[in-house]
PDB file of the backbone (N, CA, C, O) and the ligand in Angstrom, with CONECT records:
HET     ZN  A 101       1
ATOM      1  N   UNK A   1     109.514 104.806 108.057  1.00  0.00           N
ATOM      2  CA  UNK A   1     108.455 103.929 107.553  1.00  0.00           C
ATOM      3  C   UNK A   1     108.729 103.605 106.079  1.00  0.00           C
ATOM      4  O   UNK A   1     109.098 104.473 105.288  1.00  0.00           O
ATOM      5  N   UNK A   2     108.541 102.366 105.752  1.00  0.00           N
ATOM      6  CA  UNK A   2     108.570 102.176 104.283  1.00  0.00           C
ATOM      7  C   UNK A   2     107.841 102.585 103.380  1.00  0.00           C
ATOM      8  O   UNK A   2     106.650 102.451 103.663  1.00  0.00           O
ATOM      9  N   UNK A   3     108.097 103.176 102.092  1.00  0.00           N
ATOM     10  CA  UNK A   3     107.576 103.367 101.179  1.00  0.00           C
ATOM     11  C   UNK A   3     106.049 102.417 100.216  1.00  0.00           C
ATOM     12  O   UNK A   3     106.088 102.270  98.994  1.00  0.00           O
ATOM     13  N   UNK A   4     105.097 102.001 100.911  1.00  0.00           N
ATOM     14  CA  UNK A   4     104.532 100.612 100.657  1.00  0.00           C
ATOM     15  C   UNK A   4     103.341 100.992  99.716  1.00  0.00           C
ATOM     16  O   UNK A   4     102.554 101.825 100.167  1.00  0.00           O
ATOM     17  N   UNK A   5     103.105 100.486  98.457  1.00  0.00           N
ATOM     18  CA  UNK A   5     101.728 100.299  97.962  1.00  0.00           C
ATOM     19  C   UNK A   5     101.037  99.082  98.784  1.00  0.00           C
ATOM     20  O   UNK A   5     101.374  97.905  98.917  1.00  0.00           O
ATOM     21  N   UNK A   6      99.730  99.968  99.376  1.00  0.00           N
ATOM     22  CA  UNK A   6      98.864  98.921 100.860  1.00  0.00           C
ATOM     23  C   UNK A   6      98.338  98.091  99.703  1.00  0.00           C
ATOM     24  O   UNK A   6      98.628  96.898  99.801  1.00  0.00           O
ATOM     25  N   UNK A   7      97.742  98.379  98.793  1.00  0.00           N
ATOM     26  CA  UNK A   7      97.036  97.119  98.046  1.00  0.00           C
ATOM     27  C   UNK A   7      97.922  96.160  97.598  1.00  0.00           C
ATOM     28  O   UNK A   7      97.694  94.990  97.907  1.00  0.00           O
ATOM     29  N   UNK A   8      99.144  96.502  96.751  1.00  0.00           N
ATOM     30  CA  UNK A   8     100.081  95.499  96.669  1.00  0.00           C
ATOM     31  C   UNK A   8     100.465  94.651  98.131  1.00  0.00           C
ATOM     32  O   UNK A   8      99.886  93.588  98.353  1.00  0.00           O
ATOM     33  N   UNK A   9     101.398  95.149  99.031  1.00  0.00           N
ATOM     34  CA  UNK A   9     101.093  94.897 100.684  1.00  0.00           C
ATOM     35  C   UNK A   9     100.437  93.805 100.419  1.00  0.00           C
ATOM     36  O   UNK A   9     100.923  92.754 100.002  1.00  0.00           O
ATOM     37  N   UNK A  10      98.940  94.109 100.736  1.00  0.00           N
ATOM     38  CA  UNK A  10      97.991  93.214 101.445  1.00  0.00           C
ATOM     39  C   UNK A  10      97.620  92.040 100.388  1.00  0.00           C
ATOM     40  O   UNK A  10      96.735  91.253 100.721  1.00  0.00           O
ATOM     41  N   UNK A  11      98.338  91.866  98.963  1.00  0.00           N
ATOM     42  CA  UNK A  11      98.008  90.912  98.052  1.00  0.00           C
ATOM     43  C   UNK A  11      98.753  89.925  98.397  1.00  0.00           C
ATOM     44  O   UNK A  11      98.607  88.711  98.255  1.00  0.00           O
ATOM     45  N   UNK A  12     100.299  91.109  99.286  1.00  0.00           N
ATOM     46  CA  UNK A  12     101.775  89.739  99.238  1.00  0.00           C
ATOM     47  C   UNK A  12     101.078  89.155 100.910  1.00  0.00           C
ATOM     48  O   UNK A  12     101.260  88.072 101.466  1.00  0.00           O
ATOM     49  N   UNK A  13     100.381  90.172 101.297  1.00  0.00           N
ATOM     50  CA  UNK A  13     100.222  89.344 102.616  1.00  0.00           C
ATOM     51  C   UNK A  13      99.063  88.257 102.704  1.00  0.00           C
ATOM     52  O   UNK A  13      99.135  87.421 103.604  1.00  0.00           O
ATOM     53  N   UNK A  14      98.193  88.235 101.975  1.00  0.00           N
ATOM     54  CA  UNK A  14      97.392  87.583 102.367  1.00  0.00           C
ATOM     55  C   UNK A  14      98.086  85.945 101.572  1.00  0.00           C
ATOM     56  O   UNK A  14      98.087  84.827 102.088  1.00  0.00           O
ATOM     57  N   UNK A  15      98.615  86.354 100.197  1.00  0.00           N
ATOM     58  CA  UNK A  15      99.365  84.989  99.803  1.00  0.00           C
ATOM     59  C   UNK A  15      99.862  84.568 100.179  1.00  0.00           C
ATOM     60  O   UNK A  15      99.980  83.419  99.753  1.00  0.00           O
ATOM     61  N   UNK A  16     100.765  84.984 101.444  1.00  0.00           N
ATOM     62  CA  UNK A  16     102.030  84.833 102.264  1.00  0.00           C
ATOM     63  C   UNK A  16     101.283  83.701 103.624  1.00  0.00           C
ATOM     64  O   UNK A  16     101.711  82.676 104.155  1.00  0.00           O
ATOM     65  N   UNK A  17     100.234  84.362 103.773  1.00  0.00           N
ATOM     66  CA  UNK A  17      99.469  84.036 105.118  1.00  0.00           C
ATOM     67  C   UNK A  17      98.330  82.586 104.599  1.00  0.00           C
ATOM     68  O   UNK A  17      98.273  81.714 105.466  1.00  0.00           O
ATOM     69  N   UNK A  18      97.699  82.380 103.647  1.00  0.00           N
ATOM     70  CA  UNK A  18      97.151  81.175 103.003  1.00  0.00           C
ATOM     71  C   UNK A  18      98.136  80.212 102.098  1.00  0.00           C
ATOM     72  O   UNK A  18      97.645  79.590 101.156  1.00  0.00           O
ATOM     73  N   UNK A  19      99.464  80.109 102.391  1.00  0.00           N
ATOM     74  CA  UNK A  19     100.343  79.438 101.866  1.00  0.00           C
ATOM     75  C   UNK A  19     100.633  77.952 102.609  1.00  0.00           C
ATOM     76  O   UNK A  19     100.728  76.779 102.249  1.00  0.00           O
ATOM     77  N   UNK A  20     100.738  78.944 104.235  1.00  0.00           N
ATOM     78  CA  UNK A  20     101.515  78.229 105.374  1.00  0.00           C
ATOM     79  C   UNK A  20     100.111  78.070 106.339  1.00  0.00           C
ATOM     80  O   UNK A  20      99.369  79.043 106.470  1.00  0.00           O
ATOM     81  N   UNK A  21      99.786  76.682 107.046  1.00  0.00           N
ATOM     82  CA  UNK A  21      98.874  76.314 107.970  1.00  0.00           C
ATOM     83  C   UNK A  21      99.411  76.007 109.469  1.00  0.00           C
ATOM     84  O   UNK A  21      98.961  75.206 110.288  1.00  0.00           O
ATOM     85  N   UNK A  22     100.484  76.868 109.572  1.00  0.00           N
ATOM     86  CA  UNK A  22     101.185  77.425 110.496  1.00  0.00           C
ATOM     87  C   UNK A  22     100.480  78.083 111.496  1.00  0.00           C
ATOM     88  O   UNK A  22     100.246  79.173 110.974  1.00  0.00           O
ATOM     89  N   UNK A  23      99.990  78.098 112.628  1.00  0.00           N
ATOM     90  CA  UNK A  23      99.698  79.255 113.385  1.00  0.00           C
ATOM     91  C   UNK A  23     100.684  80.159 113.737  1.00  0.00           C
ATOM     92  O   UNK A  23     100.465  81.370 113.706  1.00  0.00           O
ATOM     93  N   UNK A  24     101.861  79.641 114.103  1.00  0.00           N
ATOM     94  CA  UNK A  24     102.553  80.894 114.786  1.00  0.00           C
ATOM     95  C   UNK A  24     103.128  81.581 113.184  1.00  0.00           C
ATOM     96  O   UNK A  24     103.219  82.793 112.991  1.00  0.00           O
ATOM     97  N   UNK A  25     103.359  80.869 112.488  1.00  0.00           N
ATOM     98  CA  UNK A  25     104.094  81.885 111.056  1.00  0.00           C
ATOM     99  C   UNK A  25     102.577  82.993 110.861  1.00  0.00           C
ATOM    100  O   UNK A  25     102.671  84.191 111.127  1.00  0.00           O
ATOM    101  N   UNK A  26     101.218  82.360 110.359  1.00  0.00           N
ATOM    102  CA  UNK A  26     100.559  83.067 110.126  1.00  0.00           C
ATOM    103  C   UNK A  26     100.330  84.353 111.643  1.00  0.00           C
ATOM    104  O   UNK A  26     100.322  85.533 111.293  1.00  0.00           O
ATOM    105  N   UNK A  27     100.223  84.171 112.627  1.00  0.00           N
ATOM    106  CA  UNK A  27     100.721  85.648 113.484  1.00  0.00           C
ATOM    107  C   UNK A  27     102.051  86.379 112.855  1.00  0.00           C
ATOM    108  O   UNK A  27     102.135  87.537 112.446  1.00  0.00           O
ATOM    109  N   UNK A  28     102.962  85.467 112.894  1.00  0.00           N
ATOM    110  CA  UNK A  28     104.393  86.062 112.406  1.00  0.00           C
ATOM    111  C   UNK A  28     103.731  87.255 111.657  1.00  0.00           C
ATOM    112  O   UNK A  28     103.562  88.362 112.169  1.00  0.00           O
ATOM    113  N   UNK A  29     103.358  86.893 110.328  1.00  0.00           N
ATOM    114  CA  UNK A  29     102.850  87.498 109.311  1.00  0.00           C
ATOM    115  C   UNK A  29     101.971  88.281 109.538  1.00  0.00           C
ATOM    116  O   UNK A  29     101.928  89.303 108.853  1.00  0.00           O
ATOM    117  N   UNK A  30     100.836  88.022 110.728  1.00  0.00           N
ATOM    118  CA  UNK A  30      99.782  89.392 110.842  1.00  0.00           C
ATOM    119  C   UNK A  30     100.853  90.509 111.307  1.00  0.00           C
ATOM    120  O   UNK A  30     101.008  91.567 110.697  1.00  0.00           O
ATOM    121  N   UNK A  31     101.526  90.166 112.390  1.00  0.00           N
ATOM    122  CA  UNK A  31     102.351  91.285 113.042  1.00  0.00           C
ATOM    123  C   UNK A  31     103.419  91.685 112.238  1.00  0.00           C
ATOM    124  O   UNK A  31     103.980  92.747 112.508  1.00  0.00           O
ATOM    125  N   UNK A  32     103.853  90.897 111.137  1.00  0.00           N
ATOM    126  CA  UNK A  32     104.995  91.898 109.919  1.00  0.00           C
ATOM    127  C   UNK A  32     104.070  92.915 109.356  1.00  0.00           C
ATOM    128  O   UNK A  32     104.571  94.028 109.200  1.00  0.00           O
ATOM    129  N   UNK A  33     102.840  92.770 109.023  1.00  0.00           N
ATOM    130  CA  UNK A  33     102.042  93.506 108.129  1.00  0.00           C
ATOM    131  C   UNK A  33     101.997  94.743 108.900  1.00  0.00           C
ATOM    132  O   UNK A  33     102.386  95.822 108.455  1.00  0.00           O
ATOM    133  N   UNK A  34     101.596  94.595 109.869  1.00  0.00           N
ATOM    134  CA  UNK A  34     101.428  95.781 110.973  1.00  0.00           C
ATOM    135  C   UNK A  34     102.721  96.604 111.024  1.00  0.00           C
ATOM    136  O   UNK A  34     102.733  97.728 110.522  1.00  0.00           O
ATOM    137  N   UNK A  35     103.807  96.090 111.608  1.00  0.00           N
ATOM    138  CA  UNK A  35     104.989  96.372 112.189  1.00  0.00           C
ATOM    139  C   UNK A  35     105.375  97.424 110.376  1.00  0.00           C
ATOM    140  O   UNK A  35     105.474  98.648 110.282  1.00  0.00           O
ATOM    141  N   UNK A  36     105.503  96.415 109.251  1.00  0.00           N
ATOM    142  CA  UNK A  36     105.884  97.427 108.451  1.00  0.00           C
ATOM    143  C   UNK A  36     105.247  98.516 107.597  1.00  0.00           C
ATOM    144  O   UNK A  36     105.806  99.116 106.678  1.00  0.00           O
ATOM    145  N   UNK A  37     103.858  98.705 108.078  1.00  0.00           N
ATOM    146  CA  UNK A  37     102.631  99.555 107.944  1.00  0.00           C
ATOM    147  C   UNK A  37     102.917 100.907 108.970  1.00  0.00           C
ATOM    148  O   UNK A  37     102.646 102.104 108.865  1.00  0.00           O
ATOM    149  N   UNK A  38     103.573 100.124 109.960  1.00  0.00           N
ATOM    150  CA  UNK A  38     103.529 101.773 110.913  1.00  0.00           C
ATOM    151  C   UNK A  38     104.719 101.848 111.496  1.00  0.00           C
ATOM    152  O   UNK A  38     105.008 103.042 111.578  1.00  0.00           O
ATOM    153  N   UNK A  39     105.859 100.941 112.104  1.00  0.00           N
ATOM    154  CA  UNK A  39     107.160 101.009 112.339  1.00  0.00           C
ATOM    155  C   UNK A  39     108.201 102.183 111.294  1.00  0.00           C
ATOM    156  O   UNK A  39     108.627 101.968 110.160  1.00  0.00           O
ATOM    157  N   UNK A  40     108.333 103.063 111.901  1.00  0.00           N
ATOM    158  CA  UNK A  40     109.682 103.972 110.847  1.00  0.00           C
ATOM    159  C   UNK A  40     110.712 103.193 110.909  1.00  0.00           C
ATOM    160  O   UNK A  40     111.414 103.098 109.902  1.00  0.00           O
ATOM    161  N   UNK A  41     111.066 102.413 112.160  1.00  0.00           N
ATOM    162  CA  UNK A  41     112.488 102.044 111.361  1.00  0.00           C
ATOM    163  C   UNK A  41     112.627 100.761 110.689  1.00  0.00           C
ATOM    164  O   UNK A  41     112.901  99.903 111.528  1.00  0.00           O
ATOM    165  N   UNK A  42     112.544 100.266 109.465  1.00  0.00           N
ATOM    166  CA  UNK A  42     112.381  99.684 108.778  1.00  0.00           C
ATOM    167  C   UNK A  42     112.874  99.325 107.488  1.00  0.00           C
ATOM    168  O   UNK A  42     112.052  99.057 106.611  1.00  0.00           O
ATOM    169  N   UNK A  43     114.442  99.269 107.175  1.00  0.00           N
ATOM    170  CA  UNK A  43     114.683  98.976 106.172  1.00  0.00           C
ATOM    171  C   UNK A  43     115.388  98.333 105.132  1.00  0.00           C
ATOM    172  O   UNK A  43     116.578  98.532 105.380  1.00  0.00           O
ATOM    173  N   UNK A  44     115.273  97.595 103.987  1.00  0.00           N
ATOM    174  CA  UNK A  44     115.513  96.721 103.367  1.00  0.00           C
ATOM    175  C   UNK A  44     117.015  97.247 102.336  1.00  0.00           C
ATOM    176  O   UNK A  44     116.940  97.853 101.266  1.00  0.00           O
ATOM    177  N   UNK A  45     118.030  96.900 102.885  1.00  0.00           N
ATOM    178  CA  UNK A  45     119.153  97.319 101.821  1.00  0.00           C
ATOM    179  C   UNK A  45     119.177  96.650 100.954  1.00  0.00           C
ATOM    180  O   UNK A  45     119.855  97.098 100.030  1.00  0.00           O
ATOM    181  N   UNK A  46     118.615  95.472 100.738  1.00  0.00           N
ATOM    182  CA  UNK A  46     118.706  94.353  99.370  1.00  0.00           C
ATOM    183  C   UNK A  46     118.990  92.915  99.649  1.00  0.00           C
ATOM    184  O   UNK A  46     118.926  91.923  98.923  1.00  0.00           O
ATOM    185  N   UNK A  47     119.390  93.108 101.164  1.00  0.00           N
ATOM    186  CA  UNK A  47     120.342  91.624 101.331  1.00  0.00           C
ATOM    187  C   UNK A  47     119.574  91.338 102.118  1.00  0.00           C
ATOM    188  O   UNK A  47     119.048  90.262 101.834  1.00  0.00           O
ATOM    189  N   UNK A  48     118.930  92.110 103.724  1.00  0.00           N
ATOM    190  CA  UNK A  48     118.417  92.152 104.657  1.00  0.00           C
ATOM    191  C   UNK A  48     117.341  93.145 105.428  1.00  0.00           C
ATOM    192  O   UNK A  48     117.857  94.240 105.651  1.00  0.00           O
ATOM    193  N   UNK A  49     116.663  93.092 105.658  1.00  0.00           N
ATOM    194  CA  UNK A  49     115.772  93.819 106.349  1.00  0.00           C
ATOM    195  C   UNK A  49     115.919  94.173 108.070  1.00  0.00           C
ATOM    196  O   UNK A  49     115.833  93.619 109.166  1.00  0.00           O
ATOM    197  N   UNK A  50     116.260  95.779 107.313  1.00  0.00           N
ATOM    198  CA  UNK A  50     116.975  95.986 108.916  1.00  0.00           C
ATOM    199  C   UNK A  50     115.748  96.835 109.963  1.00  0.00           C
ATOM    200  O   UNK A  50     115.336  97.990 109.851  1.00  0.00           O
ATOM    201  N   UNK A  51     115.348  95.696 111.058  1.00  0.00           N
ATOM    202  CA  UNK A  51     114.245  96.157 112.134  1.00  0.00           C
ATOM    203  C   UNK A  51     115.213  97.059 113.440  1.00  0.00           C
ATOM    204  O   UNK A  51     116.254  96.615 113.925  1.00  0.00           O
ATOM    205  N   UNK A  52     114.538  98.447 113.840  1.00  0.00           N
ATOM    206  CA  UNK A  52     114.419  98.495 114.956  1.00  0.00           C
ATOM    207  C   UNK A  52     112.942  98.017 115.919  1.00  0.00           C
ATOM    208  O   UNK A  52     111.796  98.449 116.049  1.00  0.00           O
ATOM    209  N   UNK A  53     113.593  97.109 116.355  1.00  0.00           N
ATOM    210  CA  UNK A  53     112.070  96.651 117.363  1.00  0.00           C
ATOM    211  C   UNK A  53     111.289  97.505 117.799  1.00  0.00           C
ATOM    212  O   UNK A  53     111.732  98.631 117.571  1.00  0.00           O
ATOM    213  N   UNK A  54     110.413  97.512 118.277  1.00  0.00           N
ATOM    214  CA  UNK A  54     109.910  98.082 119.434  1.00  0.00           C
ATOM    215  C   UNK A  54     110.282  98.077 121.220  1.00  0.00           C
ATOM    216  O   UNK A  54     110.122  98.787 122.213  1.00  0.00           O
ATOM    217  N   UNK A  55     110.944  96.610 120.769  1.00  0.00           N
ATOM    218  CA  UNK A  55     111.441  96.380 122.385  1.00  0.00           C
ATOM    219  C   UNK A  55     112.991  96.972 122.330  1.00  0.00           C
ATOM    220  O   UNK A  55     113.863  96.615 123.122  1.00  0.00           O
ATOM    221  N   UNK A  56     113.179  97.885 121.319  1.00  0.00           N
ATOM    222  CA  UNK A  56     114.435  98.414 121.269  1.00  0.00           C
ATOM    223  C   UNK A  56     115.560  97.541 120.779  1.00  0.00           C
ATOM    224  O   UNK A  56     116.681  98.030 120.922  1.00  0.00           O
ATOM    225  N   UNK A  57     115.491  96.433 120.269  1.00  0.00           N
ATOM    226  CA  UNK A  57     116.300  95.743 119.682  1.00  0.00           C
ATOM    227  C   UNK A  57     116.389  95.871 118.470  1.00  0.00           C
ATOM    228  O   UNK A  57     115.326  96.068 117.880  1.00  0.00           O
ATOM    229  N   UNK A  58     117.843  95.803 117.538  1.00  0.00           N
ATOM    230  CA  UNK A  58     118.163  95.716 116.230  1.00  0.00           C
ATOM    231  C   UNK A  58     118.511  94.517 115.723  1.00  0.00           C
ATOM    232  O   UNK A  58     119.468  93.911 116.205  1.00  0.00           O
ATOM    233  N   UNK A  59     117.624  93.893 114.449  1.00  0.00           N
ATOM    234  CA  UNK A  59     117.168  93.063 113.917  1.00  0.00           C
ATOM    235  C   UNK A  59     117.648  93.253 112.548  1.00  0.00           C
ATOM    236  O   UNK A  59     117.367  94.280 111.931  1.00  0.00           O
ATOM    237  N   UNK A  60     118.696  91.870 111.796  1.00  0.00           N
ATOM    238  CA  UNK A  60     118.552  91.991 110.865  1.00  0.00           C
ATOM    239  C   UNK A  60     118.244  90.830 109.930  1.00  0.00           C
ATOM    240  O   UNK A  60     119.084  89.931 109.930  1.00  0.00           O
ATOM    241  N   UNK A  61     117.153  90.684 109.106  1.00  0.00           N
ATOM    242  CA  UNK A  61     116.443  89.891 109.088  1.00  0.00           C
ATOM    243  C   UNK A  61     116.207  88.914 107.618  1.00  0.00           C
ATOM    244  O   UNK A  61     115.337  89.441 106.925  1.00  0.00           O
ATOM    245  N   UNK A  62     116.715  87.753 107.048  1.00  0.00           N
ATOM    246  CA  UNK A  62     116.696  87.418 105.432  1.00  0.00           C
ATOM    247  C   UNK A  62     116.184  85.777 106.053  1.00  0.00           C
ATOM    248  O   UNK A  62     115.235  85.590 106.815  1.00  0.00           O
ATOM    249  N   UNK A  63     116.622  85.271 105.782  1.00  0.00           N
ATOM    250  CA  UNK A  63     116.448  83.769 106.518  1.00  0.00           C
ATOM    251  C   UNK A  63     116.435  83.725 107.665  1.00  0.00           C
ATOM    252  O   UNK A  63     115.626  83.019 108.267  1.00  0.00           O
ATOM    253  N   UNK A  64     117.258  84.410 108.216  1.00  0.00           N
ATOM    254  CA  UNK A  64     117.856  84.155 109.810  1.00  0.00           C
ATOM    255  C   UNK A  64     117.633  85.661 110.592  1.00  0.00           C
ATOM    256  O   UNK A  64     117.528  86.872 110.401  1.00  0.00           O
ATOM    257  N   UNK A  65     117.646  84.756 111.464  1.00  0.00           N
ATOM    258  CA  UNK A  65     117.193  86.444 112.477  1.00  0.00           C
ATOM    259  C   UNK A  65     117.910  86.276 114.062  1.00  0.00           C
ATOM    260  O   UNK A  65     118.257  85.192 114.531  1.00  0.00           O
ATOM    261  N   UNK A  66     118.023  87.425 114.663  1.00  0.00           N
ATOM    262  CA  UNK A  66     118.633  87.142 116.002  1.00  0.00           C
ATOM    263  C   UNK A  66     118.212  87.402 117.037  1.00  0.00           C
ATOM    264  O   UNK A  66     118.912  87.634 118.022  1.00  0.00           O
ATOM    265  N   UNK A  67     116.681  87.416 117.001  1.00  0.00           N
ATOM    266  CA  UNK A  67     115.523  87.005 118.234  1.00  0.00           C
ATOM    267  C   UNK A  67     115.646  85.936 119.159  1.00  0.00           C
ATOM    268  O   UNK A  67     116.519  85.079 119.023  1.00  0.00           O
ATOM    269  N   UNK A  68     115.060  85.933 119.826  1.00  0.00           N
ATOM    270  CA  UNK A  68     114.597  85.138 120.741  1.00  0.00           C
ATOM    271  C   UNK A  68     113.795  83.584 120.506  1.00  0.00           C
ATOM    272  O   UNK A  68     113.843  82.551 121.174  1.00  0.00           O
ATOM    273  N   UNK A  69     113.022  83.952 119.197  1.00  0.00           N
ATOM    274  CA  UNK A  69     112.256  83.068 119.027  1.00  0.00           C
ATOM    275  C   UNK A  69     113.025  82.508 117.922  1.00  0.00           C
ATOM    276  O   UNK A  69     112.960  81.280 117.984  1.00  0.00           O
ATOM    277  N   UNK A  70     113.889  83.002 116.707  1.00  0.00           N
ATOM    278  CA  UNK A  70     114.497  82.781 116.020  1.00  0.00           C
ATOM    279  C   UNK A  70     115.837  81.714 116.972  1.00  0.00           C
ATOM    280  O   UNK A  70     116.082  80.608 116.490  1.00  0.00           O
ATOM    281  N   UNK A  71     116.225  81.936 117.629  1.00  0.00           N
ATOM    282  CA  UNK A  71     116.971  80.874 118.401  1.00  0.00           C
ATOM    283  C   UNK A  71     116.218  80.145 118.928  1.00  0.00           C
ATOM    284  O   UNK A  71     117.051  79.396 119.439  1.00  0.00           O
ATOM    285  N   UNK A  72     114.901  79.591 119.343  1.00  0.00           N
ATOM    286  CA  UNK A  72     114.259  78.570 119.733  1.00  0.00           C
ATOM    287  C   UNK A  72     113.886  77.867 118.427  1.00  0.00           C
ATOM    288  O   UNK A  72     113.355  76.765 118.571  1.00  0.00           O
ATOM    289  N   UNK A  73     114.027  78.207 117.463  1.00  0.00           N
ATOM    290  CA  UNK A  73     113.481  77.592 116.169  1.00  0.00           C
ATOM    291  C   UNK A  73     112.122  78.091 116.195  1.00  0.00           C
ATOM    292  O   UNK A  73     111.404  77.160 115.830  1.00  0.00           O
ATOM    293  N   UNK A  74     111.532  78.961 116.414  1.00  0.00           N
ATOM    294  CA  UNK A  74     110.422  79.874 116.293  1.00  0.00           C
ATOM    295  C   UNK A  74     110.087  80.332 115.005  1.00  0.00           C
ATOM    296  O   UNK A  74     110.979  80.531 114.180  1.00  0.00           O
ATOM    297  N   UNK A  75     108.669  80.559 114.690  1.00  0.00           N
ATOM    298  CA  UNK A  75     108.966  81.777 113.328  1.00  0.00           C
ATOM    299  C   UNK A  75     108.900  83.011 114.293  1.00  0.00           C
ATOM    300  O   UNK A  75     108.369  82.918 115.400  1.00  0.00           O
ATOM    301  N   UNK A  76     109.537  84.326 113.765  1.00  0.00           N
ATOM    302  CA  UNK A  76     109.461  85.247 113.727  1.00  0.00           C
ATOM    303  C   UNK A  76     108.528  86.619 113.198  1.00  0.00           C
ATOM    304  O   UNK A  76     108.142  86.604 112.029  1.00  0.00           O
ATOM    305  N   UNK A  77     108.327  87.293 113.700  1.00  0.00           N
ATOM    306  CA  UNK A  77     107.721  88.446 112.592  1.00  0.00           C
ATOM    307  C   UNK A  77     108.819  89.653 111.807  1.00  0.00           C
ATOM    308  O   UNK A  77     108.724  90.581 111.004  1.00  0.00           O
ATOM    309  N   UNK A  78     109.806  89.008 112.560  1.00  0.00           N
ATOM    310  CA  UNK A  78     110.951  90.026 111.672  1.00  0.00           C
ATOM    311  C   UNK A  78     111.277  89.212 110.821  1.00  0.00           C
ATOM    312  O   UNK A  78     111.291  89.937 109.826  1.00  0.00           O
ATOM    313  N   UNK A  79     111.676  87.778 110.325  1.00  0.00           N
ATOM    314  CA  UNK A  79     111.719  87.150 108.868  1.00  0.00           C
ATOM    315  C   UNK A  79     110.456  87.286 108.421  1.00  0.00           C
ATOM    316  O   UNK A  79     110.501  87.998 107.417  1.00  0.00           O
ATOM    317  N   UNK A  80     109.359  86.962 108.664  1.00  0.00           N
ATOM    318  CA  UNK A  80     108.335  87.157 108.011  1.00  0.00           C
ATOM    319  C   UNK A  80     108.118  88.534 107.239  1.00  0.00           C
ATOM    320  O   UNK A  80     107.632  88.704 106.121  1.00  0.00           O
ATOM    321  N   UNK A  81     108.779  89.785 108.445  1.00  0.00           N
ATOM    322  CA  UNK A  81     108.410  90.798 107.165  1.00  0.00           C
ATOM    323  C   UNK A  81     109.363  91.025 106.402  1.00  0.00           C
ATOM    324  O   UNK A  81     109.237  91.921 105.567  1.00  0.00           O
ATOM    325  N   UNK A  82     110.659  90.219 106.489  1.00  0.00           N
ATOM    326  CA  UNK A  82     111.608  90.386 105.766  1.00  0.00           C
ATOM    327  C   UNK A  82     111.526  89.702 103.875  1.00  0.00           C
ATOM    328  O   UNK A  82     111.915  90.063 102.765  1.00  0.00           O
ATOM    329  N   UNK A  83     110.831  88.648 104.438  1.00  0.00           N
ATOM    330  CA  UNK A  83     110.370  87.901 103.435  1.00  0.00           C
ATOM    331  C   UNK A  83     109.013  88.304 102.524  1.00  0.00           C
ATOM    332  O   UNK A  83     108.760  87.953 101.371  1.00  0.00           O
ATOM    333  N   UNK A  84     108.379  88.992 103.251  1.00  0.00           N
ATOM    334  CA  UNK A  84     106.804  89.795 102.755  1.00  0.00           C
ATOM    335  C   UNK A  84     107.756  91.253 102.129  1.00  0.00           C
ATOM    336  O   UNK A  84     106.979  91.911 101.437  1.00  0.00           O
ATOM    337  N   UNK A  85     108.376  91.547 102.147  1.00  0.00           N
ATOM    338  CA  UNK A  85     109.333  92.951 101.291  1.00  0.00           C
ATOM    339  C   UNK A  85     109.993  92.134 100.357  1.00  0.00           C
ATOM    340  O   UNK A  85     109.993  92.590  99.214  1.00  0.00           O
ATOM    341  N   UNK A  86     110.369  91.413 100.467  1.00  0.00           N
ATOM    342  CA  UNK A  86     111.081  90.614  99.037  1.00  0.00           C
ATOM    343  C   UNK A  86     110.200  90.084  98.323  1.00  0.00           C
ATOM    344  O   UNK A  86     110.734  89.927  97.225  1.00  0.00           O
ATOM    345  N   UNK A  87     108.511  89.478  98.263  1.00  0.00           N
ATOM    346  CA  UNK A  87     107.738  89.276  97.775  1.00  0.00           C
ATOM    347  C   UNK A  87     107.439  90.439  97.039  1.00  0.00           C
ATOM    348  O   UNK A  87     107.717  90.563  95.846  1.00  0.00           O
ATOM    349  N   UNK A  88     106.715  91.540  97.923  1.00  0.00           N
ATOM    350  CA  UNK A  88     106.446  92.425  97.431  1.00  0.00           C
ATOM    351  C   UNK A  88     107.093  93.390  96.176  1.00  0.00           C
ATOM    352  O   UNK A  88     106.501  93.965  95.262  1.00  0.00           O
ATOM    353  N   UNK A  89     108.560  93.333  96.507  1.00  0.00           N
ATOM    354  CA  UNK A  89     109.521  93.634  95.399  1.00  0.00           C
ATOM    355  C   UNK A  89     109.758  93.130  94.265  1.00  0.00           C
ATOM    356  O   UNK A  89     110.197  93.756  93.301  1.00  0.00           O
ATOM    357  N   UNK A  90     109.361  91.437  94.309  1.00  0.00           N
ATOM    358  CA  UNK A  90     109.430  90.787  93.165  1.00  0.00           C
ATOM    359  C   UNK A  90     107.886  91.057  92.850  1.00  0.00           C
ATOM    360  O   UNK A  90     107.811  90.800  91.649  1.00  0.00           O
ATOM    361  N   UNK A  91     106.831  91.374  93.213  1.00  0.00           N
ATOM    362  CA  UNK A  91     105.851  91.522  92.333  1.00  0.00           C
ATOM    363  C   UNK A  91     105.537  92.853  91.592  1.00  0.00           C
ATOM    364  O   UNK A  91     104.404  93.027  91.141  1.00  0.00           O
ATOM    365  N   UNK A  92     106.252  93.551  91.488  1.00  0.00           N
ATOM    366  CA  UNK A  92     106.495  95.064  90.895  1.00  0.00           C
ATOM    367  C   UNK A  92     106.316  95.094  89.467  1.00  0.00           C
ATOM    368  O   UNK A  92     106.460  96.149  88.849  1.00  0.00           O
TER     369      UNK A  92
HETATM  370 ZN    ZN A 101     113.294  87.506 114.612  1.00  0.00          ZN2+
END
């Protein structure tokens, strides 16, 4: 599990989530919040954010991702939380 200040967290998430009038990004984003709130495997080497799924898949995640939905041109919740940890890092 990541190391997370929840109040910081939930400042990058909620900015993250009233940015975009997206429905599926804003899910993206409810389910990154979650996923990197309680998921252990979870982690950010600097370049990428490396997911083990839940559906047992390994995910690594900066712009691009190698989901399912990420190949349909989908948003994701693994860029989303990849991108909500790089927020969060730059607001330190
Ligand atoms: Zn993905």
């Amino acid at each position: 599990m990541m190391d997370l200040d929840q109040d910081r967290m939930q400042m990058v998430t909620e900015e993250a989530f009233n940015k975009t009038s997206n429905l599926r990004w804003q899910m993206a984003i409810t389910k990154a919040k979650v996923e990197l709130e309680a998921n252990p495997y979870m982690h950010h080497d600097g370049h990428a954010l490396l997911i083990l799924s839940p559906s047992g898949e390994i995910y690594s995640a900066n712009g691009a991702c190698q989901c399912r939905a990420f190949n349909h041109g989908q948003p994701c919740w693994h860029r989303a939380a990849a991108r909500l940890v790089e927020r969060y890092n730059e607001a330190q």
